[in-house]
C-alpha positions in Angstrom: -0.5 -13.2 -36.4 2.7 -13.4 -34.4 5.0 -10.7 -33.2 8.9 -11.2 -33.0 9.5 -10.2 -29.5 13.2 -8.3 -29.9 12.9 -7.1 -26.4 13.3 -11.3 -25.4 17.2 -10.5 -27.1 17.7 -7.1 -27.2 16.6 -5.9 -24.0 18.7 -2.7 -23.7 17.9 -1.4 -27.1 15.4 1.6 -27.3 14.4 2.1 -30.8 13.8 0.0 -33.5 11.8 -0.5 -37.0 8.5 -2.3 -37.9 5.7 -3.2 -40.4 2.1 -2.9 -39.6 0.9 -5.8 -39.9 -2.9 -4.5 -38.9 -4.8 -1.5 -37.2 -8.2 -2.1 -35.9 -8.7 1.5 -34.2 -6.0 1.9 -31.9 -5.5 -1.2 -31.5 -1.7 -2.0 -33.8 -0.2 -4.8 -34.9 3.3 -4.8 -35.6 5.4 -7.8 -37.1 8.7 -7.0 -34.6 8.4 -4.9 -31.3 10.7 -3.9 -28.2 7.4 -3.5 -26.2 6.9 -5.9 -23.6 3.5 -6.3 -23.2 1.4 -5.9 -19.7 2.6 -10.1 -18.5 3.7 -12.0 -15.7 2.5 -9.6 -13.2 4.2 -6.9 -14.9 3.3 -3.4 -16.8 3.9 -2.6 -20.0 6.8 -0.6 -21.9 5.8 2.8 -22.5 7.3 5.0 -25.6 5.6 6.0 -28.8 5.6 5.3 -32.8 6.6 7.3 -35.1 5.5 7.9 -38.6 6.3 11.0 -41.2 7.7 13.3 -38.1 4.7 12.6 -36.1 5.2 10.8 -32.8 2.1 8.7 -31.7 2.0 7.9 -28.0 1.6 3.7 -27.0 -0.9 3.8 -23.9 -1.2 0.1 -23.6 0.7 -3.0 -24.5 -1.0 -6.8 -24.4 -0.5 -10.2 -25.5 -3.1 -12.6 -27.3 -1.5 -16.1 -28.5 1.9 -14.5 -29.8 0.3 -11.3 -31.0 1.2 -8.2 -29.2 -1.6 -5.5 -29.6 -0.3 -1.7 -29.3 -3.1 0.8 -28.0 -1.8 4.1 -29.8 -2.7 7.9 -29.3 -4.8 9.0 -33.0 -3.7 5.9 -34.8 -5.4 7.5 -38.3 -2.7 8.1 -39.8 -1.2 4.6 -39.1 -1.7 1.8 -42.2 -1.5 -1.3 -42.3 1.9 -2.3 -44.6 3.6 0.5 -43.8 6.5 1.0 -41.7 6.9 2.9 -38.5 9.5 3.4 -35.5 9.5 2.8 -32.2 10.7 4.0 -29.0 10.5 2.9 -26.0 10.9 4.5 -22.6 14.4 3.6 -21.4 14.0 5.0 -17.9 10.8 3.0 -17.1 12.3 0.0 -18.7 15.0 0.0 -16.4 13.4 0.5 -13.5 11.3 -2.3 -14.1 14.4 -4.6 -14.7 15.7 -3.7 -11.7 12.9 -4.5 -9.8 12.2 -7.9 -11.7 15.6 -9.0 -11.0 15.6 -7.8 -7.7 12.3 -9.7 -7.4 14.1 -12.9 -8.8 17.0 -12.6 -6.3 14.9 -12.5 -3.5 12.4 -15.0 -4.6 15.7 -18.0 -5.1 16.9 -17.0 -1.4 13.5 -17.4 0.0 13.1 -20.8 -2.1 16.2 -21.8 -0.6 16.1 -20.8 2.4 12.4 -22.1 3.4 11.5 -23.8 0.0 8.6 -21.4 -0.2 7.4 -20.3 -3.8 6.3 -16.8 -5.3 2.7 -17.5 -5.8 1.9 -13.8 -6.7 4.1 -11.0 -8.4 3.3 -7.4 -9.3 5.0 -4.7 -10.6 3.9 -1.3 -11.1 5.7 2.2 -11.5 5.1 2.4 -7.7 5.6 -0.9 -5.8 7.1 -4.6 -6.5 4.7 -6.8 -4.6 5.8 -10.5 -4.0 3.5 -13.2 -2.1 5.0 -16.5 -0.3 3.0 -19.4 0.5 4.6 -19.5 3.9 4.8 -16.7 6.8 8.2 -15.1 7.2 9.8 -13.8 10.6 11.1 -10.5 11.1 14.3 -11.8 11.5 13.9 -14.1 8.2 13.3 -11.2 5.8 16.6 -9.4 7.3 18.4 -12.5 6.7 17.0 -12.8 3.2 17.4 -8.9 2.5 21.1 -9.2 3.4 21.7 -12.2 1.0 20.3 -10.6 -1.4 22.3 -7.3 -1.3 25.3 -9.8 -1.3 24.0 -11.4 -4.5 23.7 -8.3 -5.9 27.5 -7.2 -4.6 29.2 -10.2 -6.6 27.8 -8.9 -10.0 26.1 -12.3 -10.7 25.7 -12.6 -14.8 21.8 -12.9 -15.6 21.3 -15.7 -18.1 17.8 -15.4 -20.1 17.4 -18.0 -22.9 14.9 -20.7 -24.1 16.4 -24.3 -23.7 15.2 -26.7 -25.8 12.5 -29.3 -25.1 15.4 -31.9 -24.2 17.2 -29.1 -21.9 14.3 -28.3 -20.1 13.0 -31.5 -18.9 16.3 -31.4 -16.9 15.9 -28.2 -15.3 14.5 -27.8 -12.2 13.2 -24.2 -12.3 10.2 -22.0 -10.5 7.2 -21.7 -12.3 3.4 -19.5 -10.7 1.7 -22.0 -13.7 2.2 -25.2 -15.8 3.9 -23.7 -18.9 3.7 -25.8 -22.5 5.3 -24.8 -25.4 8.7 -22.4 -25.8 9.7 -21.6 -21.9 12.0 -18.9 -21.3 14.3 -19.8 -17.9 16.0 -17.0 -16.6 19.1 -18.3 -14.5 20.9 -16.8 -11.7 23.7 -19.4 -10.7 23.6 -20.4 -6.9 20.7 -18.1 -6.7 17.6 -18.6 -8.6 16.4 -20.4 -11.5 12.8 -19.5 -12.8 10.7 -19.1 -15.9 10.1 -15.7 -16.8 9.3 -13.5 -20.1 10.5 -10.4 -18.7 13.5 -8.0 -19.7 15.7 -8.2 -17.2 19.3 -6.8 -16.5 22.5 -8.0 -17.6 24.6 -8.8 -14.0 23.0 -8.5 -10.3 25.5 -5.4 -10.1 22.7 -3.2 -12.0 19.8 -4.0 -9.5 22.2 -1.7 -7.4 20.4 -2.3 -3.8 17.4 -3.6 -3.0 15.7 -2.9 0.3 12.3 -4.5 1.7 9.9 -1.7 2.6 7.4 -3.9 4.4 5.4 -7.1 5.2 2.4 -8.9 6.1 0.8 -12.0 6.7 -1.1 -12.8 4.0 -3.5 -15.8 2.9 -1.6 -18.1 5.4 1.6 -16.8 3.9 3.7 -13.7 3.6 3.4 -10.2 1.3 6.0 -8.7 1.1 7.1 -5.3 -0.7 10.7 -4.3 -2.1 12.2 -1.4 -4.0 15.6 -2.0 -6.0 17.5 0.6 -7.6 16.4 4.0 -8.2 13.1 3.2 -6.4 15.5 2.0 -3.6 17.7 5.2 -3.9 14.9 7.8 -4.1 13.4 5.6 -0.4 16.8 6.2 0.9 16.9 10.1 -0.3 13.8 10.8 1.7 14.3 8.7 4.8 17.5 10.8 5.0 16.3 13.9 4.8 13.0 13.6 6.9 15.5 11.7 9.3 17.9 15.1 9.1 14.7 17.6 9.2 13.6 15.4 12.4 16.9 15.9 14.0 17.1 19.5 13.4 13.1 20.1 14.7 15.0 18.3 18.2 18.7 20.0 18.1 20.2 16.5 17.1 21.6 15.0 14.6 20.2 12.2 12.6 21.7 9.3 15.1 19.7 11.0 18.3 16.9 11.2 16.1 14.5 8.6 17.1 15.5 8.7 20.7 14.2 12.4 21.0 11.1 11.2 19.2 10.6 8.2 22.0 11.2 11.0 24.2 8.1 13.0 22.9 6.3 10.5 22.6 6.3 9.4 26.3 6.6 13.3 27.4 3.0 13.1 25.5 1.8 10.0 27.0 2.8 11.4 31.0 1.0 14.8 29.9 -2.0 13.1 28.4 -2.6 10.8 31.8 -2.3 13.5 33.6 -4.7 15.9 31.6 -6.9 12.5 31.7 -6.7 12.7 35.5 -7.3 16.6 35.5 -10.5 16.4 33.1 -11.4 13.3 35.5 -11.5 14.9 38.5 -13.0 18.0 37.5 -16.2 16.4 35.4 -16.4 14.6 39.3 -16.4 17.7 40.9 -18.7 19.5 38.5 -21.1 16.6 39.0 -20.9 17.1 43.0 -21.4 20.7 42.3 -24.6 20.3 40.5 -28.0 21.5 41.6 -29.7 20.3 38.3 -30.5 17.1 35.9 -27.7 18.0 33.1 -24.0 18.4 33.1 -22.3 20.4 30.2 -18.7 19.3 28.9 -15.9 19.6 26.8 -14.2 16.5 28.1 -14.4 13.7 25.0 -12.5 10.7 27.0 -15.5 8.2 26.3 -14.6 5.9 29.4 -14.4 9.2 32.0 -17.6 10.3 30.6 -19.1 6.8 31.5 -17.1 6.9 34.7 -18.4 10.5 35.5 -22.0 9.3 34.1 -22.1 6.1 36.6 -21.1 8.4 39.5 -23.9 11.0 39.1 -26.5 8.5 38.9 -25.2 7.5 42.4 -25.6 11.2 43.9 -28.5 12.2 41.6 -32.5 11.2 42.1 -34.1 10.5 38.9 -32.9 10.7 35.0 -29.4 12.4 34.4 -27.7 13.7 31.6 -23.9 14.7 30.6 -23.7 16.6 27.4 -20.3 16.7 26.0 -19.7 19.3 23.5 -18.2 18.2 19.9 -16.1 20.6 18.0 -17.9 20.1 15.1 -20.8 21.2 17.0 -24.0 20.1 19.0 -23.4 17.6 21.4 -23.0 14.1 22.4 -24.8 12.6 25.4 -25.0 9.4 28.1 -28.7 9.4 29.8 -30.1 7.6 32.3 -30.9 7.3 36.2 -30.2 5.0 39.1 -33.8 3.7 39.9 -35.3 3.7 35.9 -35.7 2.2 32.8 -32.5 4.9 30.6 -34.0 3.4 27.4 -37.6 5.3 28.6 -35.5 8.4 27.8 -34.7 7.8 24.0 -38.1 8.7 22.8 -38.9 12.0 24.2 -35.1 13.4 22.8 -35.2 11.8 19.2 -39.2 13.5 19.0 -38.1 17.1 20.7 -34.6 17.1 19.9 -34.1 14.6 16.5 -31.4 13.0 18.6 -29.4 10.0 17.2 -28.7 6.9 19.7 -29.7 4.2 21.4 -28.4 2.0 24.2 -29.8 -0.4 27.0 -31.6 -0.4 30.7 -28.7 1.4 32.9 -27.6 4.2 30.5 -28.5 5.5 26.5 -26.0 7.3 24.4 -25.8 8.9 21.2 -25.6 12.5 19.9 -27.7 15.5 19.3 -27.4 18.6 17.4 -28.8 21.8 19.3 -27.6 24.4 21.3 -26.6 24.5 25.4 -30.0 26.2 26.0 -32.2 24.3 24.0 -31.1 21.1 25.9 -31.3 23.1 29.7 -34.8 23.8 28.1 -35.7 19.9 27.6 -34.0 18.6 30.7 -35.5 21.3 32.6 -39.4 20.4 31.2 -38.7 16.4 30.9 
């Protein structure tokens, strides 16, 4: 069975009319849809069909050799010969045209500017993911955003047609895969040139904006993600107004923003050195203070407990313990003395105290749930 894909030359139409072809469970057939099915990296329309009155929600739309294949919501009712309607979800269709386009202007530029291809596409109602088989600088995906908004400025008109055999041998288009039979080529002159079975929009004008969100290197190339459109608006929404709450937390507007953030920030860092350097010198002084084996803390700086932990096995005969004191309760602990064997220590607190830990000849760490006296108990009869 084959389905007449309108959506291929009718893609702003919504609702149309159809005959079952067949209905295997939920699984529909229908001889003419406007559903593009889950393809190309893309999701599937979403809408319903209706038959006598009742609508019939479409969860799921594939493709099998020409067939598309409708997963619908109690599908009963639904014969085979009889005819129902369709609608699709304009709002999600839309925003997936966007994005696709967007996707397609970015693509060309990249392919023209480094001659990198799109070797991976995905579009979801959440993010438009694009991967380059080549890395990307910082300063090339600015350059590449900005042609692209221009592209999008000039109201470029979207051409989406199948050529005929002869036509396409002379095309030099983009292709993820070799393609055989009926190729659609979806043309955006000066810009891009690429197969695609996709809906997309009728001029660049209606991507609106499109705005790269973020990057990585990837496989030995470049991931990249993008929102055009309403996804692009609704970033733009919320960066404002976190940017404006921001600036009112500080007494600034949303220019002096960031630079009161930095300013926290380093007021933070200053304050946390010199806590670090407080906690340091105290835990030191404790330790010079102490007329036993243990040392109780709250300090959780790993490297000035193993500072602090070094120094009392300097000043202290025999083994030595810090116990730091978690919030979520019980304790960790570094072990060990100046003239023995810390690893001769690890037994005697995982058999008495069920301690966790291990470590090597100069010091043993790890953790241990009990109470302050309970370890002054062990230390004191070790």
């Amino acid at each position: 069975m084959t389905t007449e894909k309108i959506y291929d030359n009718e893609p702003y139409s919504t609702d149309f009319k159809a005959r079952v072809l067949s209905v295997d469970g939920e699984k529909v057939v229908l001889d003419r849809t406007l559903f593009f099915p889950e393809e190309g990296g893309q999701t599937c329309d979403r809408g319903y069909l209706e038959l006598d009155g009742e609508k019939h929600k479409v969860t799921d739309v594939q493709i099998s050799d020409d067939c598309i294949i409708h997963t619908v919501e109690d599908a009963s009712d639904i014969k085979s010969g009889t005819e129902v309607s369709g609608h699709i979800d304009w709002e999600h269709r839309f925003d997936n045209m966007q994005n696709h386009t967007g996707e397609h202007i970015f693509s060309g530029i990249v392919h023209s500017m480094k001659g990198y291809d799109n070797v991976g596409f995905s579009l979801t109602e959440n993010t438009c993911q694009m991967d380059y088989n080549g890395k990307l600088t910082d300063e090339e995906i600015e350059q590449a955003e900005r042609k692209a908004n221009e592209v999008i400025w000039k109201s470029i008109t979207v051409d989406c047609r199948y050529p005929s055999a002869e036509e396409l041998e002379s095309i030099d288009y983009r292709s993820k895969k070799e393609l055989t039979g009926a190729v659609r080529i979806v043309t955006i002159p000066g810009v891009d040139v690429c197969a695609c079975c996709a809906p997309h929009v009728k001029t660049t004008a209606e991507v609106g904006v499109l705005k790269v969100l973020s990057h990585l290197n990837y496989k030995g190339g470049t991931r990249l993600y993008i929102a055009c459109g309403k996804r692009a608006y609704a970033e733009f929404v919320q960066s404002f107004d976190e940017l404006t709450d921001i600036g009112h937390l500080f007494s600034t507007g949303r220019s002096d923003a960031l630079k009161a953030v930095k300013k926290l920030i380093d007021d933070r860092d200053t304050l946390k050195g010199q806590l670090s350097s407080f906690e340091r010198e105290g835990l030191f002084r404790q330790i010079d203070e102490a007329d036993g084996d243990a040392v109780f803390t709250k300090v959780s700086d790993r490297n000035i407990l193993t500072s602090a932990f070094n120094h009392f096995k300097e000043v202290h005969d025999g083994a030595c313990y810090i116990f730091s004191e978690k919030e979520s309760g019980g304790y960790t602990f570094l072990a060990g003395g100046r003239d023995l064997d810390a690893r001769e220590l690890m037994p005697a607190l995982k058999d008495k105290l069920s301690a966790r830990g291990g470590g090597k000849a100069d010091m043993i760490q790890g953790s241990v749930d009990a109470s302050e006296s309970d370890l002054e108990d062990f230390v004191k009869n070790s």
